[in-house]
C-alpha positions in Angstrom: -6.6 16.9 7.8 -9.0 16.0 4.8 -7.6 16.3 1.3 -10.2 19.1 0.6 -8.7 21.7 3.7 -6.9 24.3 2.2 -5.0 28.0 3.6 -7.3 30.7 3.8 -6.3 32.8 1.4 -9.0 35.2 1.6 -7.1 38.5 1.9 -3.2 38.7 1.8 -1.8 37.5 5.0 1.5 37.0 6.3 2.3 34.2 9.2 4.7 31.9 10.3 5.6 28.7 8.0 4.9 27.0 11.5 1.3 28.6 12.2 -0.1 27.4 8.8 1.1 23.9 9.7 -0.7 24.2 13.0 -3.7 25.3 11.5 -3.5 22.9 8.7 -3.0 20.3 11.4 -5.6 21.5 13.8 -6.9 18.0 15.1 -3.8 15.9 13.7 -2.6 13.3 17.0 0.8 13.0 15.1 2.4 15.2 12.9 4.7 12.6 11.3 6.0 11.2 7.4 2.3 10.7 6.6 1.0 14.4 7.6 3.8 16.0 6.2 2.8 14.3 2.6 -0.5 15.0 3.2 0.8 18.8 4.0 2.8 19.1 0.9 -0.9 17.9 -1.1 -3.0 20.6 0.8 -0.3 23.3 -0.2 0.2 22.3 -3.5 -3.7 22.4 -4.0 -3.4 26.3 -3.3 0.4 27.1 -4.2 -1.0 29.4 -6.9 -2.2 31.4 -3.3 1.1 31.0 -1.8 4.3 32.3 -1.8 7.6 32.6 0.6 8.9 36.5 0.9 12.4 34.9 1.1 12.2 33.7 -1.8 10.6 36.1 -3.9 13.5 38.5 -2.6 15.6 36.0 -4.1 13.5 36.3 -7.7 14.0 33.0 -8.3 11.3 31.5 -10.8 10.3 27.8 -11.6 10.3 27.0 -7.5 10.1 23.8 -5.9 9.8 23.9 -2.2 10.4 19.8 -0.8 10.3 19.0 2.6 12.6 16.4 3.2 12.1 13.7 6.1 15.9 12.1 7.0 16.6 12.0 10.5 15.0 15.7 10.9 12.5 17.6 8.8 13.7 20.7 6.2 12.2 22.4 3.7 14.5 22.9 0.7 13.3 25.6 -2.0 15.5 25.2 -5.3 14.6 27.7 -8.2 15.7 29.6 -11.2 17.6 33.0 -10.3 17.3 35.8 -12.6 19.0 35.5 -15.9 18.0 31.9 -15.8 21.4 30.4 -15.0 21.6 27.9 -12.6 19.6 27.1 -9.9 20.1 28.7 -6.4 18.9 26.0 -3.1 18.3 27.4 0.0 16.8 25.1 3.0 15.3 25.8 6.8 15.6 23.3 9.6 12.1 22.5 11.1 13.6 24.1 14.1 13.6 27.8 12.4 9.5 27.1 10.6 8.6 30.1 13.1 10.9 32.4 11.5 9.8 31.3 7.8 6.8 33.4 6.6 4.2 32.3 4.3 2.6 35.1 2.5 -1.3 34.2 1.6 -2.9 36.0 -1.3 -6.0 37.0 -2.5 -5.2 36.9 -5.8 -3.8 33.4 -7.8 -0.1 34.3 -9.2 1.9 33.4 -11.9 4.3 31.0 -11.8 3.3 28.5 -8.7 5.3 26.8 -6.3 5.0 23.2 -7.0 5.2 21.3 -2.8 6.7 17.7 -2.9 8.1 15.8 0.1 11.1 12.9 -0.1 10.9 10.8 3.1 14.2 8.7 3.5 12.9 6.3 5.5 12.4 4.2 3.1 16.0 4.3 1.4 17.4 0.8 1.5 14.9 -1.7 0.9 15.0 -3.6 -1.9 12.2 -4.4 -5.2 12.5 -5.7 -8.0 10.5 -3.8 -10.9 7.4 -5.1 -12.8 7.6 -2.4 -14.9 10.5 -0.9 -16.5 11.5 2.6 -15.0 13.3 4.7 -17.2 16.3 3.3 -18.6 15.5 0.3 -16.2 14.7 -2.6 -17.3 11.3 -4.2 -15.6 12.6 -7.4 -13.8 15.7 -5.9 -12.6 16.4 -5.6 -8.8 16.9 -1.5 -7.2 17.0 -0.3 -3.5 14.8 2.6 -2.9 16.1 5.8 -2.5 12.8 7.8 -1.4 9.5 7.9 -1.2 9.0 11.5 -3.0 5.1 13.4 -3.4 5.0 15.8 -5.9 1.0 17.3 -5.0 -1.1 13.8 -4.4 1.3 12.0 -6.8 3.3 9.3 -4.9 6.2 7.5 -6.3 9.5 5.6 -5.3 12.5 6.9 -6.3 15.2 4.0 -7.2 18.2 3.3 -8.4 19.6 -0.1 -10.5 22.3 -0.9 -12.8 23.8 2.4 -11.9 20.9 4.7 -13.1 18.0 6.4 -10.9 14.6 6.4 -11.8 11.4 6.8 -10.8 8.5 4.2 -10.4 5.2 3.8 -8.8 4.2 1.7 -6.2 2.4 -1.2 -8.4 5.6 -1.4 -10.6 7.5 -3.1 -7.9 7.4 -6.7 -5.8 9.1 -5.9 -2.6 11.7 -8.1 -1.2 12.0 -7.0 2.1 9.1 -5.3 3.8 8.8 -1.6 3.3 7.5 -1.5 6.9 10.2 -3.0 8.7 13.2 -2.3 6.3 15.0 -5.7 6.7 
C-alpha cells in the first residue's frame, strides 16, 4: 500500500467497509497495527469522497471515524447529532466490516470525515518527556496510553501527574522499549 493509493471515487459507489480494505490492501502480506495506520492515512487523504450511509442516517456532523486496535479491531464513529448537543458514538466489530457500507462519491462533500487510528499496544510503557506536553512539564515521567494517527500525523497519547496529553515521538526518551513493552 503506497501513501499515494487512494478509493476510486470516480462515480458514486456503494461497497462493503471490508471490500475497500481489500482493495486498499491488494498485495499487503499482513494486514496488522501498521496497515491499519497506514489505512486510516489513505482514507483520510479522500474522506472529502467518502461517507458511511449509517451515519449520514444518523445526521451527525463534525465525524470522526477511529479504528481502534485493543485485543480486536473496531471502528468507532463519534459525531455531532442535529441540534448540536452532544455527541452520539456508535462502533462495528471488525467481524461485521462486511455489513458496513462505504458510499464513494464523485463529487468532494462538505463537512469530511477526519480517519485516525489508536493502537493500545503500546499502553504501558514508560517515557519521560523532553518536551513539555500540555500541562506537562518536559522532564516528567508518563506511561503511554496510545499510539493515535489522525491522517499521516502520529503521536503518543500520555498521561502524568494525573493529566493526559499528547506528544510526539521526538519529545520522549523511552525507558522501557516500545518494542517489547517491559
Amino acid at each position: 500500500m503506497s501513501p499515494t493509493d487512494r478509493p476510486d471515487c470516480s462515480g458514486d459507489s456503494i461497497l462493503p467497509l471490508s471490500d475497500l480494505i481489500m482493495r486498499l490492501g491488494a498485495g499487503v502480506d499482513r494486514f496488522d497495527e501498521a496497515f491499519s495506520r497506514g489505512l486510516a492515512a489513505q482514507l483520510d487523504d479522500a474522506a472529502d469522497r467518502l461517507e458511511f450511509p449509517v451515519i449520514e442516517d444518523m445526521g451527525l456532523s463534525e465525524v470522526v471515524a477511529t479504528f481502534s486496535m485493543a485485543k480486536t479491531m473496531r471502528l468507532v464513529v463519534t459525531g455531532t447529532p442535529p441540534g448540536e448537543i452532544g455527541e452520539a458514538t456508535v462502533a462495528f466489530a471488525e467481524s461485521d466490516f462486511a455489513a458496513v457500507h462505504v458510499r464513494l462519491l464523485a463529487q468532494a462533500r462538505d463537512n469530511a470525515y477526519t480517519f485516525c487510528t489508536l493502537d493500545y499496544a503500546w499502553a504501558g510503557r514508560r517515557a519521560e518527556l523532553l518536551v513539555s506536553a500540555g500541562s506537562i512539564p518536559a522532564g516528567q515521567v508518563v506511561v503511554v496510553r496510545a499510539l493515535a494517527t489522525f491522517g499521516r500525523l502520529a503521536e503518543l497519547r500520555v498521561q502524568g501527574l494525573g493529566l493526559q496529553a499528547s506528544v510526539s515521538f521526538s519529545g520522549v526518551r523511552w525507558l522501557n522499549s516500545p518494542v517489547d513493552g517491559d
